[in-house]
Structures are given as structure tokens and as C-alpha cells.
mmCIF file of the N, C-alpha and C atoms, coordinates in Angstrom:
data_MODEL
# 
_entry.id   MODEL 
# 
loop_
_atom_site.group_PDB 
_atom_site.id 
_atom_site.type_symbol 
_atom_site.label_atom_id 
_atom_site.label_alt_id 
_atom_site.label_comp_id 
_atom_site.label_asym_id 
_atom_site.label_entity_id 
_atom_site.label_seq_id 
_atom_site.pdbx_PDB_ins_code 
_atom_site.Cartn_x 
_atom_site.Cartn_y 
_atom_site.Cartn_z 
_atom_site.occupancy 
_atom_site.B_iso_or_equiv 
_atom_site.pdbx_formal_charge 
_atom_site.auth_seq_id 
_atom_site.auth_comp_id 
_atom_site.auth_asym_id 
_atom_site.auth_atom_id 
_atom_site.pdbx_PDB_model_num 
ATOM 1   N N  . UNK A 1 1  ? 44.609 20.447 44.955 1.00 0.00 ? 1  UNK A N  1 
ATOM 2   C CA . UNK A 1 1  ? 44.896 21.764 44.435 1.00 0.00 ? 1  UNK A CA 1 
ATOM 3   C C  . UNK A 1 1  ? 46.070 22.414 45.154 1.00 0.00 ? 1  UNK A C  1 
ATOM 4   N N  . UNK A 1 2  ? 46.277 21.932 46.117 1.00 0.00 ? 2  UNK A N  1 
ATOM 5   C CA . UNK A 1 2  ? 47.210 22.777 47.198 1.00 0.00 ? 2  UNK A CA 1 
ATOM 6   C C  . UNK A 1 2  ? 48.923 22.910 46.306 1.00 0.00 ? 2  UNK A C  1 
ATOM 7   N N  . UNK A 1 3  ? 49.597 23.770 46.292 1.00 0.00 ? 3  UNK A N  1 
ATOM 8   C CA . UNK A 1 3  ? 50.470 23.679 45.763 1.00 0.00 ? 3  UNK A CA 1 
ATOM 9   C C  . UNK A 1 3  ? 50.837 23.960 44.303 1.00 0.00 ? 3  UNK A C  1 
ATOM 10  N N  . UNK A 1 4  ? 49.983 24.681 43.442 1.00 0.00 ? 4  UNK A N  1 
ATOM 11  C CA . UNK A 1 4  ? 49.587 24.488 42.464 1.00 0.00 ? 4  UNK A CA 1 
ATOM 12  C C  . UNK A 1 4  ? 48.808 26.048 42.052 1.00 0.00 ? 4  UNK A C  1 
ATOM 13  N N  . UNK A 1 5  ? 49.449 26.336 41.136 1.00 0.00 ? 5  UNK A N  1 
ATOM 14  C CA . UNK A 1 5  ? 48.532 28.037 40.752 1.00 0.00 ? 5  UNK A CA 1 
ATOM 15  C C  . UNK A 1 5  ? 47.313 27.797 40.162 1.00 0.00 ? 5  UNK A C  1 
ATOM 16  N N  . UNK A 1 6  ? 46.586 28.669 40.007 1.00 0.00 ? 6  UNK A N  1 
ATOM 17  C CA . UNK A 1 6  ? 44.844 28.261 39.253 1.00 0.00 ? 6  UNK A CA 1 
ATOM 18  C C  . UNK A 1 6  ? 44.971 29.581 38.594 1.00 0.00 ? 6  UNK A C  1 
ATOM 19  N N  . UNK A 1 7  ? 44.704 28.594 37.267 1.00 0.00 ? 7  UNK A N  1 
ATOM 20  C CA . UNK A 1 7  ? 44.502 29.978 36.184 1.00 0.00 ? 7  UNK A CA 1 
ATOM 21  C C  . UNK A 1 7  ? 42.851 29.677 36.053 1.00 0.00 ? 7  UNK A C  1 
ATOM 22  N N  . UNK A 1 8  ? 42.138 30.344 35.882 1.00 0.00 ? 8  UNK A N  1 
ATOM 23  C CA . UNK A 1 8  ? 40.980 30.575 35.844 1.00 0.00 ? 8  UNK A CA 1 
ATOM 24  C C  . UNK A 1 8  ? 40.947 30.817 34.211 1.00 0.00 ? 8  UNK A C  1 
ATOM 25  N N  . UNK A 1 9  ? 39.356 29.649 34.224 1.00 0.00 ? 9  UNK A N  1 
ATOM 26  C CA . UNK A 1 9  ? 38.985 29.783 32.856 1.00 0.00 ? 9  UNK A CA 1 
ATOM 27  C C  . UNK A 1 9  ? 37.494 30.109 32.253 1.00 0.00 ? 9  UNK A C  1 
ATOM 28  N N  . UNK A 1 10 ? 37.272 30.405 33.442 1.00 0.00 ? 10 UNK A N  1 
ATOM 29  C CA . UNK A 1 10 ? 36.015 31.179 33.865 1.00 0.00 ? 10 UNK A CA 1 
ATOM 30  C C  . UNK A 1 10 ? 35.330 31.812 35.249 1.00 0.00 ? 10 UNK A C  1 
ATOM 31  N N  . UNK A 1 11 ? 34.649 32.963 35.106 1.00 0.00 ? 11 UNK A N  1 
ATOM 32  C CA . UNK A 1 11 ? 33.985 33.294 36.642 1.00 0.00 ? 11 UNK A CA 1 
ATOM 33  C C  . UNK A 1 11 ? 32.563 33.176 36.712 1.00 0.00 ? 11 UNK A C  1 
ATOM 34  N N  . UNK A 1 12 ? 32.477 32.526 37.749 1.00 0.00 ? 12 UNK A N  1 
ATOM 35  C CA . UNK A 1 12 ? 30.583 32.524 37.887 1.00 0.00 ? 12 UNK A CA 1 
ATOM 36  C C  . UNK A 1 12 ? 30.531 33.480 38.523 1.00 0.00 ? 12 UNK A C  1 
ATOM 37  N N  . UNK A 1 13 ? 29.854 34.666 38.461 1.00 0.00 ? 13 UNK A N  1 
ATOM 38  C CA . UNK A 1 13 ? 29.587 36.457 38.898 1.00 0.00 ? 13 UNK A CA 1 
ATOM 39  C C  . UNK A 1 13 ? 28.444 36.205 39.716 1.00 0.00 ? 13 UNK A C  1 
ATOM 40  N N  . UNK A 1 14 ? 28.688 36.939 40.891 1.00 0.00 ? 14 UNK A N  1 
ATOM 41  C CA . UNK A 1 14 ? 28.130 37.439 41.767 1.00 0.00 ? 14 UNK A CA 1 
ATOM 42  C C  . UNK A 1 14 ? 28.390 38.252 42.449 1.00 0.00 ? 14 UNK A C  1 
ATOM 43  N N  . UNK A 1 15 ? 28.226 39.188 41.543 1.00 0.00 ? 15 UNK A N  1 
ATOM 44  C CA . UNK A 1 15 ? 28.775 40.735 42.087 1.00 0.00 ? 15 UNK A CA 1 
ATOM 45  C C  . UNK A 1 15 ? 28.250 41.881 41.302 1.00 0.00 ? 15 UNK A C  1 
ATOM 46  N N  . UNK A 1 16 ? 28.068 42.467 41.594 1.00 0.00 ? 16 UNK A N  1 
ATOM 47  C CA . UNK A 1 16 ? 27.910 43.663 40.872 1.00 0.00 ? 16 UNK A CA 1 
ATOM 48  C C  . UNK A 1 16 ? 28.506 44.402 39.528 1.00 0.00 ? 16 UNK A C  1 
ATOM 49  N N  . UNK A 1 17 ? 29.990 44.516 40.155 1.00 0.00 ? 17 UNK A N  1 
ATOM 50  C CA . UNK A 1 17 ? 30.833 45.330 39.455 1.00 0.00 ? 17 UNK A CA 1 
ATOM 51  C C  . UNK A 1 17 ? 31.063 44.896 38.099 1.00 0.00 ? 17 UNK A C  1 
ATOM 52  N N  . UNK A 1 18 ? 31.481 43.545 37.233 1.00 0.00 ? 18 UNK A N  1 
ATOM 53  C CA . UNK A 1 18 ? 31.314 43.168 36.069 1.00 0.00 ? 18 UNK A CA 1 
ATOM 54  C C  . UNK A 1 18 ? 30.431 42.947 35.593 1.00 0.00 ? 18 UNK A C  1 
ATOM 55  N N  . UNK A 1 19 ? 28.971 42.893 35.818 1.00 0.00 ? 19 UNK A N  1 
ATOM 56  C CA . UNK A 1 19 ? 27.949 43.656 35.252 1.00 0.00 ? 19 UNK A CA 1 
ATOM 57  C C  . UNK A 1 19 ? 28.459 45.252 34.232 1.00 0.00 ? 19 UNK A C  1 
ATOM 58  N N  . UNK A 1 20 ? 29.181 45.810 34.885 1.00 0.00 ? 20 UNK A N  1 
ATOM 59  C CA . UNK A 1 20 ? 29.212 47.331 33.995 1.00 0.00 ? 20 UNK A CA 1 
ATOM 60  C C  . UNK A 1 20 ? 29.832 46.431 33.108 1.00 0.00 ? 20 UNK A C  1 
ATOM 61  N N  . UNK A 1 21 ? 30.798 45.958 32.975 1.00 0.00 ? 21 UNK A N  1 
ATOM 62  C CA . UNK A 1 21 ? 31.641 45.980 31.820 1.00 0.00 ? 21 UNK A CA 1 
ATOM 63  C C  . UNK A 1 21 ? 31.675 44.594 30.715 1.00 0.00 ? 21 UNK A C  1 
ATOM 64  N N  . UNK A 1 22 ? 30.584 44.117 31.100 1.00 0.00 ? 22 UNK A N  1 
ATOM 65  C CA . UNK A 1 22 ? 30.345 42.730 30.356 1.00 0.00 ? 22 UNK A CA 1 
ATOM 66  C C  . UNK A 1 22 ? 28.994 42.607 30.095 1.00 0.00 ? 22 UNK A C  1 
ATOM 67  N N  . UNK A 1 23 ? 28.239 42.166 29.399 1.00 0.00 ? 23 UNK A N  1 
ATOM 68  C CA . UNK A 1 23 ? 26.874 41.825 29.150 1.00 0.00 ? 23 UNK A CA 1 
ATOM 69  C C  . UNK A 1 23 ? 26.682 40.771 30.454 1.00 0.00 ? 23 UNK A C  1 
ATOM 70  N N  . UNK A 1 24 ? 25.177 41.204 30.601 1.00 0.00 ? 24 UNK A N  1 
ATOM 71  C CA . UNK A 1 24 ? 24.632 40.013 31.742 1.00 0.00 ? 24 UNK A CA 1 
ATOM 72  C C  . UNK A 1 24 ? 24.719 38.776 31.488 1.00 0.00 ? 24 UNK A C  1 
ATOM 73  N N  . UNK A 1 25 ? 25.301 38.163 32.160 1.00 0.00 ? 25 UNK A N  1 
ATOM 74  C CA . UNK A 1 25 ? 25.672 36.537 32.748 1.00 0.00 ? 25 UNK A CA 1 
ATOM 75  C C  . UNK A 1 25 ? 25.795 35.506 33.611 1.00 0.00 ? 25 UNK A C  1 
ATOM 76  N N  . UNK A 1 26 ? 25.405 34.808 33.920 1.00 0.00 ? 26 UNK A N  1 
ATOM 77  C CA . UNK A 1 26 ? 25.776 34.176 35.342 1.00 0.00 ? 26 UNK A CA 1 
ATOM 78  C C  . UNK A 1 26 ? 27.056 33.544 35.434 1.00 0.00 ? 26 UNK A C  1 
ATOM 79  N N  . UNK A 1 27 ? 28.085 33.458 34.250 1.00 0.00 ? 27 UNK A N  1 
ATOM 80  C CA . UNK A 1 27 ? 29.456 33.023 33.565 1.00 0.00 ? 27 UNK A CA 1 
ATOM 81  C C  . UNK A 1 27 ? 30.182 33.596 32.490 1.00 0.00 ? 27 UNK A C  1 
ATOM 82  N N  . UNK A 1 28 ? 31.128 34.002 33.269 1.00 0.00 ? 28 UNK A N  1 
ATOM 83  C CA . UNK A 1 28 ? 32.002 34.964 31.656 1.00 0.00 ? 28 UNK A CA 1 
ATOM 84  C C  . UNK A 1 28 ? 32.954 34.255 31.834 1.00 0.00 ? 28 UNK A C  1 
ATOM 85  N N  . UNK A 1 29 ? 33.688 33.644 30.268 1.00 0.00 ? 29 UNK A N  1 
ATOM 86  C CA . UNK A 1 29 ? 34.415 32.839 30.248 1.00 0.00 ? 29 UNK A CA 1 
ATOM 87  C C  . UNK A 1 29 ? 35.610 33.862 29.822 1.00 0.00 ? 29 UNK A C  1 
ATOM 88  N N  . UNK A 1 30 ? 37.032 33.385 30.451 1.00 0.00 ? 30 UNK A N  1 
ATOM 89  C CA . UNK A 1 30 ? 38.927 33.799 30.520 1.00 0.00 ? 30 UNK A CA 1 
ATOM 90  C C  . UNK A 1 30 ? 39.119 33.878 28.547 1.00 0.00 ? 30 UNK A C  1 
ATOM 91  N N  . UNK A 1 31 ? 39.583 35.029 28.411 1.00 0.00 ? 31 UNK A N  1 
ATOM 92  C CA . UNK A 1 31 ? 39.999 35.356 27.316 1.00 0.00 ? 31 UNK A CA 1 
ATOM 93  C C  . UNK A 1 31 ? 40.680 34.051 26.760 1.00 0.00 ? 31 UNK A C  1 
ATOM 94  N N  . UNK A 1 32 ? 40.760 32.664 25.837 1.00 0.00 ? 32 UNK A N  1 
ATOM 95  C CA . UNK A 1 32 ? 41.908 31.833 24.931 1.00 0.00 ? 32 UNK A CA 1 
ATOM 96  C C  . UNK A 1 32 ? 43.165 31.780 25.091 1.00 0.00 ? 32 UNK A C  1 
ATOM 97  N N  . UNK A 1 33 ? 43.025 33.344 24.520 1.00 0.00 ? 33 UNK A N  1 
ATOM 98  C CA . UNK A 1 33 ? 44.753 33.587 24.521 1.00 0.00 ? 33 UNK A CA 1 
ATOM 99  C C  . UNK A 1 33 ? 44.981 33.775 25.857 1.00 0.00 ? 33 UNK A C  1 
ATOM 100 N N  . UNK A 1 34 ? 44.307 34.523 26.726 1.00 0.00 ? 34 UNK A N  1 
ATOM 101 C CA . UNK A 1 34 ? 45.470 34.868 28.140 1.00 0.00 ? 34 UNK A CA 1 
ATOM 102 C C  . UNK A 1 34 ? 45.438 33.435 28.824 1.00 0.00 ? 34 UNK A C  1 
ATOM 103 N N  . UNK A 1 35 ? 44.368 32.396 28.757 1.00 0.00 ? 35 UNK A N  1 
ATOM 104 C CA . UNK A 1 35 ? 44.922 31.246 29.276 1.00 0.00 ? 35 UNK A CA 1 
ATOM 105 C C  . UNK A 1 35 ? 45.782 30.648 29.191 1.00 0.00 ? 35 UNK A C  1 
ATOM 106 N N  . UNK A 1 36 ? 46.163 30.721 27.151 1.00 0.00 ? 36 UNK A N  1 
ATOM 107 C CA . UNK A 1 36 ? 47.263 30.299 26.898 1.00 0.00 ? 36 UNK A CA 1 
ATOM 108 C C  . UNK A 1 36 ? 48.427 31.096 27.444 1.00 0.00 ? 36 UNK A C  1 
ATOM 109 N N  . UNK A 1 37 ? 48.300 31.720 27.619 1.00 0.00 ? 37 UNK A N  1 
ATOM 110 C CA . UNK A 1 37 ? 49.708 32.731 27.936 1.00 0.00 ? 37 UNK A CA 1 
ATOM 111 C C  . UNK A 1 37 ? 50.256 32.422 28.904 1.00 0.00 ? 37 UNK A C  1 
ATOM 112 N N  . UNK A 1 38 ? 49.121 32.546 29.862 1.00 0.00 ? 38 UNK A N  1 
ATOM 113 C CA . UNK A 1 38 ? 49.450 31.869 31.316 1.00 0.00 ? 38 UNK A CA 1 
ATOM 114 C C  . UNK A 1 38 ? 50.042 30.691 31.372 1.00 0.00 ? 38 UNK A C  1 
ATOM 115 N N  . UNK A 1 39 ? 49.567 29.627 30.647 1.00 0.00 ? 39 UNK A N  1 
ATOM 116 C CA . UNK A 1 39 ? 49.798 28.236 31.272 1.00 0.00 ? 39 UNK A CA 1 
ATOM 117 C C  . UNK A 1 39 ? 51.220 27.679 29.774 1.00 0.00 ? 39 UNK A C  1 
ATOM 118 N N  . UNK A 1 40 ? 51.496 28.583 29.395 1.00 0.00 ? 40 UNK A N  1 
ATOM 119 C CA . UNK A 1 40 ? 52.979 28.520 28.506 1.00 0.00 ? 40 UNK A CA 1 
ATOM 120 C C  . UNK A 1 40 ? 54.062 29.065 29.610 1.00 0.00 ? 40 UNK A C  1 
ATOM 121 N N  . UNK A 1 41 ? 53.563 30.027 30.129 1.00 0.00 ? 41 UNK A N  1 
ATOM 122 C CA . UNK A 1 41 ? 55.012 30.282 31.188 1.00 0.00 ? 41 UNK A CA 1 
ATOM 123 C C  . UNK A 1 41 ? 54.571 29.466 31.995 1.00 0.00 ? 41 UNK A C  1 
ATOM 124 N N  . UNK A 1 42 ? 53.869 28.670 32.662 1.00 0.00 ? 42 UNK A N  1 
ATOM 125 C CA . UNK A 1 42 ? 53.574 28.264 33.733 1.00 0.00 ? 42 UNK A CA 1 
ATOM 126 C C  . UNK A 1 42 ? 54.816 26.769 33.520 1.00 0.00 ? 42 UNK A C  1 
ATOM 127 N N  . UNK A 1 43 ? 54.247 26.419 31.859 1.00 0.00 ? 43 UNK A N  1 
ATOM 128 C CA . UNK A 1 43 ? 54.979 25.240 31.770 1.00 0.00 ? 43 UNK A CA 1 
ATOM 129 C C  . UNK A 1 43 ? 56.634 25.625 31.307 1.00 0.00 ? 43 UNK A C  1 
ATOM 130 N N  . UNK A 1 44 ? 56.444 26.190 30.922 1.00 0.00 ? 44 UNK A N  1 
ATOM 131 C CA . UNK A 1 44 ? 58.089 26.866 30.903 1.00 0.00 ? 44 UNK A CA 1 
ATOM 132 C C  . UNK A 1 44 ? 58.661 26.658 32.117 1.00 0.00 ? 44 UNK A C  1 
ATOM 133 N N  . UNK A 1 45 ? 58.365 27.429 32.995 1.00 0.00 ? 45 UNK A N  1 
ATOM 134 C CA . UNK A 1 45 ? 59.129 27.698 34.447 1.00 0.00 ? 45 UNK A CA 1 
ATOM 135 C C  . UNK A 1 45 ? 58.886 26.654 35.056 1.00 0.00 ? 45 UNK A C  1 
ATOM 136 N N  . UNK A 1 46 ? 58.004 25.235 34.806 1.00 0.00 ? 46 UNK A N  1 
ATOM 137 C CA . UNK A 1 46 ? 57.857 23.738 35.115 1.00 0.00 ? 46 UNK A CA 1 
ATOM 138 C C  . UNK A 1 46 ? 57.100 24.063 36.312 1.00 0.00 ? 46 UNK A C  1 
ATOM 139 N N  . UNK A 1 47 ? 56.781 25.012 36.550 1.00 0.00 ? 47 UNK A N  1 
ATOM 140 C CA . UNK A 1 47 ? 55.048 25.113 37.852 1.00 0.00 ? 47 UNK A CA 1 
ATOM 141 C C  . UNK A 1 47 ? 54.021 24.255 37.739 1.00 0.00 ? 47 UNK A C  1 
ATOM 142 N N  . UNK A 1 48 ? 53.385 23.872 38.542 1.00 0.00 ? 48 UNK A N  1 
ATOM 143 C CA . UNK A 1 48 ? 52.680 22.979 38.595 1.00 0.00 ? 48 UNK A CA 1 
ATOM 144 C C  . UNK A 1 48 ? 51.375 23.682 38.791 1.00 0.00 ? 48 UNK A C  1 
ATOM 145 N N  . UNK A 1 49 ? 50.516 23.503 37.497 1.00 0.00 ? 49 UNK A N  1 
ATOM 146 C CA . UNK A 1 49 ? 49.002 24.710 37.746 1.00 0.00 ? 49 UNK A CA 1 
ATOM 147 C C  . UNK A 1 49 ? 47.915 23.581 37.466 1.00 0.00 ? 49 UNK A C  1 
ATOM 148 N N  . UNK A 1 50 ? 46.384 24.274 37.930 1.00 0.00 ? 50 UNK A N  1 
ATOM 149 C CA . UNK A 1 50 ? 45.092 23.455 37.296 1.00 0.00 ? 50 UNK A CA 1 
ATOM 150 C C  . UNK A 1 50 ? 44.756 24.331 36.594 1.00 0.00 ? 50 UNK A C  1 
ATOM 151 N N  . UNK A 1 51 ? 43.533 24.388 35.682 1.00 0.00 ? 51 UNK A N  1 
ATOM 152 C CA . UNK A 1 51 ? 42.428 25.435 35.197 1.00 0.00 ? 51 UNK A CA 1 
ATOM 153 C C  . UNK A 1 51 ? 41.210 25.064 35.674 1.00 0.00 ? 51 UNK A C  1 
ATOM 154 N N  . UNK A 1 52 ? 40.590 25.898 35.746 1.00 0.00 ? 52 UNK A N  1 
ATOM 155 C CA . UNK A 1 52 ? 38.960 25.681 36.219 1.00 0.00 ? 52 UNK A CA 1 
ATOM 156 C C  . UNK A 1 52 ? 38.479 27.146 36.212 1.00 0.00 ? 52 UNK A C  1 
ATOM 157 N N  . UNK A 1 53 ? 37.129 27.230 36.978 1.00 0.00 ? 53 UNK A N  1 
ATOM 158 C CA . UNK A 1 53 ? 36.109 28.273 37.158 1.00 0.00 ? 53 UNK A CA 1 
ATOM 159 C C  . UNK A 1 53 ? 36.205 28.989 38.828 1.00 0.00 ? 53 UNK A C  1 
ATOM 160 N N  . UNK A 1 54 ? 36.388 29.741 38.410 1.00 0.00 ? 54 UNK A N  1 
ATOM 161 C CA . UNK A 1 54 ? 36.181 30.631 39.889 1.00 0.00 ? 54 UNK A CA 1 
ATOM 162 C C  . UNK A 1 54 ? 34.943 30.946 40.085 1.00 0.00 ? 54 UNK A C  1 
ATOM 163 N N  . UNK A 1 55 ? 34.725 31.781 41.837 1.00 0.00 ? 55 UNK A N  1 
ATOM 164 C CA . UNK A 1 55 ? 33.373 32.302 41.788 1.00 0.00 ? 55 UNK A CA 1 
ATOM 165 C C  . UNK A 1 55 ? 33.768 33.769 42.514 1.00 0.00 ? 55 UNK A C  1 
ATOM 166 N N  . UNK A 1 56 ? 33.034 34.919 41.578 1.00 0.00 ? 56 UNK A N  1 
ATOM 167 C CA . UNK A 1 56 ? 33.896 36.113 42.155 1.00 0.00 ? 56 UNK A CA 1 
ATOM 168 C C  . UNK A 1 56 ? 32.678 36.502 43.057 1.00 0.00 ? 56 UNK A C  1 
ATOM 169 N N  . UNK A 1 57 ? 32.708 37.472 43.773 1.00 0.00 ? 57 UNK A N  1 
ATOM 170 C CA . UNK A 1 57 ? 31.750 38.308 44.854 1.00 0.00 ? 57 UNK A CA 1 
ATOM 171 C C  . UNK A 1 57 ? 32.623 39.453 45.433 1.00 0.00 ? 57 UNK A C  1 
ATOM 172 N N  . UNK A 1 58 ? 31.546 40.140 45.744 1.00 0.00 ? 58 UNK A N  1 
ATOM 173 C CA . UNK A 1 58 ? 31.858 41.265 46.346 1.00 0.00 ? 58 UNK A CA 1 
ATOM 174 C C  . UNK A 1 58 ? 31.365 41.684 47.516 1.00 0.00 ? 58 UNK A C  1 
ATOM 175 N N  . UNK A 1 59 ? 30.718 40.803 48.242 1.00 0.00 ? 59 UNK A N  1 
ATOM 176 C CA . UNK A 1 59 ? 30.326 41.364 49.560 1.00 0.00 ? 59 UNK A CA 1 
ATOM 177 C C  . UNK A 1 59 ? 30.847 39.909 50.486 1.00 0.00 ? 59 UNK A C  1 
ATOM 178 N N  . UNK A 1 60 ? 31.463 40.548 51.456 1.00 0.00 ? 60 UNK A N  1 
ATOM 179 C CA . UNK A 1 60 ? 32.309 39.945 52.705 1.00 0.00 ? 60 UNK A CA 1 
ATOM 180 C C  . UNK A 1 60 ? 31.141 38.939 53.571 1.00 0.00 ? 60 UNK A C  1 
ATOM 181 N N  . UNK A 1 61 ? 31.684 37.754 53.696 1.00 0.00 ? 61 UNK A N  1 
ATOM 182 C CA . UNK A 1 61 ? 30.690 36.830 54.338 1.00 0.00 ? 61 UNK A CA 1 
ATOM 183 C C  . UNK A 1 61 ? 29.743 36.220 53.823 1.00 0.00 ? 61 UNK A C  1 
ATOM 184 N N  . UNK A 1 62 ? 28.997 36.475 52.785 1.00 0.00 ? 62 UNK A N  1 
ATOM 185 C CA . UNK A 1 62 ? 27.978 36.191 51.586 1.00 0.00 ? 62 UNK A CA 1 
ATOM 186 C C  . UNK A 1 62 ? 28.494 34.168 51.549 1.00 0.00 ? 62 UNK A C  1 
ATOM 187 N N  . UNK A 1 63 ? 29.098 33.454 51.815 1.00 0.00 ? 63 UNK A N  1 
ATOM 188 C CA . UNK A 1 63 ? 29.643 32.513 51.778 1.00 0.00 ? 63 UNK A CA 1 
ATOM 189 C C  . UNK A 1 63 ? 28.822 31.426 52.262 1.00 0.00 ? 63 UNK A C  1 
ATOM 190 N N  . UNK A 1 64 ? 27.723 31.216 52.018 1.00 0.00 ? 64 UNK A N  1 
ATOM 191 C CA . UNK A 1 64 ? 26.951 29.954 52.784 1.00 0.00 ? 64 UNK A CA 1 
ATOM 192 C C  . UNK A 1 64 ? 27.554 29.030 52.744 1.00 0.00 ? 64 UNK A C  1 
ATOM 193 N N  . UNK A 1 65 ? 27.270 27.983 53.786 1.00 0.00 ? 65 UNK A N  1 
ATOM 194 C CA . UNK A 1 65 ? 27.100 26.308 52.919 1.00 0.00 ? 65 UNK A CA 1 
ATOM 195 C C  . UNK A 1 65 ? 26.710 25.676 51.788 1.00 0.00 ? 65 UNK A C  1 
ATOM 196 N N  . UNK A 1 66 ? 25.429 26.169 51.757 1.00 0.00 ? 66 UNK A N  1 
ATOM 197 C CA . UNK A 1 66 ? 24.420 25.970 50.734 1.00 0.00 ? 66 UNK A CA 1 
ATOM 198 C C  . UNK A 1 66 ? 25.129 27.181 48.981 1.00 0.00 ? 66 UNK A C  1 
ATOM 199 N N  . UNK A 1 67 ? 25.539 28.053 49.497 1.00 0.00 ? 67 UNK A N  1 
ATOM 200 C CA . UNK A 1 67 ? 26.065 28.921 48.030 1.00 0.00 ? 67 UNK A CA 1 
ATOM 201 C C  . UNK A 1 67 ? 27.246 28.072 48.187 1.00 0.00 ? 67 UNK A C  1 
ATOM 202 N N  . UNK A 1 68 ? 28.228 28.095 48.747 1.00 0.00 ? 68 UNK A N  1 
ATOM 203 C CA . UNK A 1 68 ? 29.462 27.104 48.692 1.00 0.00 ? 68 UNK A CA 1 
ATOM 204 C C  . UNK A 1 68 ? 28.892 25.582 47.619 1.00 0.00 ? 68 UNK A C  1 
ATOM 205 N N  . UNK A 1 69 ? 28.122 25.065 48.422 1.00 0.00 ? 69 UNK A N  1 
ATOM 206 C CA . UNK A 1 69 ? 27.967 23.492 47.611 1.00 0.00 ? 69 UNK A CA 1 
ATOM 207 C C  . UNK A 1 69 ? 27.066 24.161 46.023 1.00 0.00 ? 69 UNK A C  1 
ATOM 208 N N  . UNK A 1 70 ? 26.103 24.974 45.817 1.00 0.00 ? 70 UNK A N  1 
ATOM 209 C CA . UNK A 1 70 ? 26.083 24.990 44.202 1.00 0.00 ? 70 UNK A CA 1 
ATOM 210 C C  . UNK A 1 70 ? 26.879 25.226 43.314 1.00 0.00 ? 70 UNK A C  1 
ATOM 211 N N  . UNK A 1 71 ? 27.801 26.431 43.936 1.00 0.00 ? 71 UNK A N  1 
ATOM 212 C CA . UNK A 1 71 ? 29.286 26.473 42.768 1.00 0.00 ? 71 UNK A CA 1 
ATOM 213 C C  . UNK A 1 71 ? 30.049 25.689 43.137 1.00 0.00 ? 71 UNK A C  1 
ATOM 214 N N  . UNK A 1 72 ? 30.603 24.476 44.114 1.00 0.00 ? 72 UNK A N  1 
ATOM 215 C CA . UNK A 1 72 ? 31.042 23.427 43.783 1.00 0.00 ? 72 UNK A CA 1 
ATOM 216 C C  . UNK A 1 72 ? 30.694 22.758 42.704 1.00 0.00 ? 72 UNK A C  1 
ATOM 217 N N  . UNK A 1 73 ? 29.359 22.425 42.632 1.00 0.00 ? 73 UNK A N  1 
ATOM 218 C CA . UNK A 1 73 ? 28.616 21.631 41.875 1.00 0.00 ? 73 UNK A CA 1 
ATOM 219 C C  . UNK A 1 73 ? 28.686 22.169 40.281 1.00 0.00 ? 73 UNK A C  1 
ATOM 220 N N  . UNK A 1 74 ? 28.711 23.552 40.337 1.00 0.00 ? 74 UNK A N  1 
ATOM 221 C CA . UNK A 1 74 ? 28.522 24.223 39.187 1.00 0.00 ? 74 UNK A CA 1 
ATOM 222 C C  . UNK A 1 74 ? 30.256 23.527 38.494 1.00 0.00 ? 74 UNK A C  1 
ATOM 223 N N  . UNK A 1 75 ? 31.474 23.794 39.178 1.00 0.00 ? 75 UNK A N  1 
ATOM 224 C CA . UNK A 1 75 ? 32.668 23.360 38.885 1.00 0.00 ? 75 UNK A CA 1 
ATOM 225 C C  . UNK A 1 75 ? 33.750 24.314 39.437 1.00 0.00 ? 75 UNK A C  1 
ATOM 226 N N  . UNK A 1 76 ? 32.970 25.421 40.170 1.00 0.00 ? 76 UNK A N  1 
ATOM 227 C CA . UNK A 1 76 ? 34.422 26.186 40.765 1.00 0.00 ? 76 UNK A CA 1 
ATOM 228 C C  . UNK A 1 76 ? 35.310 25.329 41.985 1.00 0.00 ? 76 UNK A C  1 
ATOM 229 N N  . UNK A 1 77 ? 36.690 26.261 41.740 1.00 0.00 ? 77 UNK A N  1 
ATOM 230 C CA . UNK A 1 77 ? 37.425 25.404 42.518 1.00 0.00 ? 77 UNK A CA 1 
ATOM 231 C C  . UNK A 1 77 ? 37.547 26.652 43.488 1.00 0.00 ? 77 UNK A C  1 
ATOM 232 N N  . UNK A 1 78 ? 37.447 27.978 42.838 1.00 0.00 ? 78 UNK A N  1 
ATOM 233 C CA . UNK A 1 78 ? 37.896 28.746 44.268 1.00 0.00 ? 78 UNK A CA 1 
ATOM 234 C C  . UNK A 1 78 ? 37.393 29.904 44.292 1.00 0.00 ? 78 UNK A C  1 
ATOM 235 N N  . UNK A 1 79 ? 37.160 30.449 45.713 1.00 0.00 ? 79 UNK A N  1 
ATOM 236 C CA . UNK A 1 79 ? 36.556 32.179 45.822 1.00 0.00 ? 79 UNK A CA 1 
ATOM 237 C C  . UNK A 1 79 ? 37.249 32.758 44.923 1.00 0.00 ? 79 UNK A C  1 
# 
């Protein structure tokens, strides 16, 4: 991954705050189009990107081992 932008094509939530503004989920998936959007300039400007799943949070340190290896597993690539 190093070297390389990450457009996110989904977040596994653990947080609070998108709760208000999304129906309950444990995964809200990246708008189609803004992926596409993204990864058209990306290839335009010849950048070198992945897509995958993020994992968002909101509280500092919350970071186990054990929470680390299930959203690996789940498919995120990054906090």
C-alpha cells in the first residue's frame, strides 16, 4: 500500500457520529460516483491508488490487537 492513495469504498463505523446521519450499520458503503470521480483523476494524473474499506472511530487509543485483526479480516486496509 505504501506509496499509493486509498480511496475508500467503504467504512466499517465505530463511532458515534455517523450514526446521526446514516441509518444504523456496521458498513456504509462510498457513494459510485465519488469513487468514480476519484479514481478518473487519480488515473488521469497517472497516481498510483488501491480501493478498499476503511475503519472509522472516534475515540483515541480504542485500537486493540484483537479490534485491529477483525477489521483486517473484515477487509480494511486503514484507520
Amino acid at each position: 500500500m505504501e506509496g499509493r492513495f486509498l480511496i475508500p469504498s467503504a467504512a466499517v463505523r465505530e463511532e458515534g457520529t455517523s450514526f446521526h446521519y446514516a441509518p444504523e450499520s456496521e458498513e456504509i458503503p462510498m457513494e459510485p460516483s465519488s469513487v468514480q470521480a476519484m479514481t478518473k483523476c487519480l488515473d488521469t494524473c497517472g497516481y498510483p491508488y488501491i480501493t478498499g474499506k476503511v475503519w472509522t472511530m472516534d475515540g483515541i487509543y480504542q485500537e486493540t490487537a484483537d479490534k485491529i485483526k477483525k477489521r483486517r479480516n473484515q477487509g480494511c486496509l486503514a484507520l
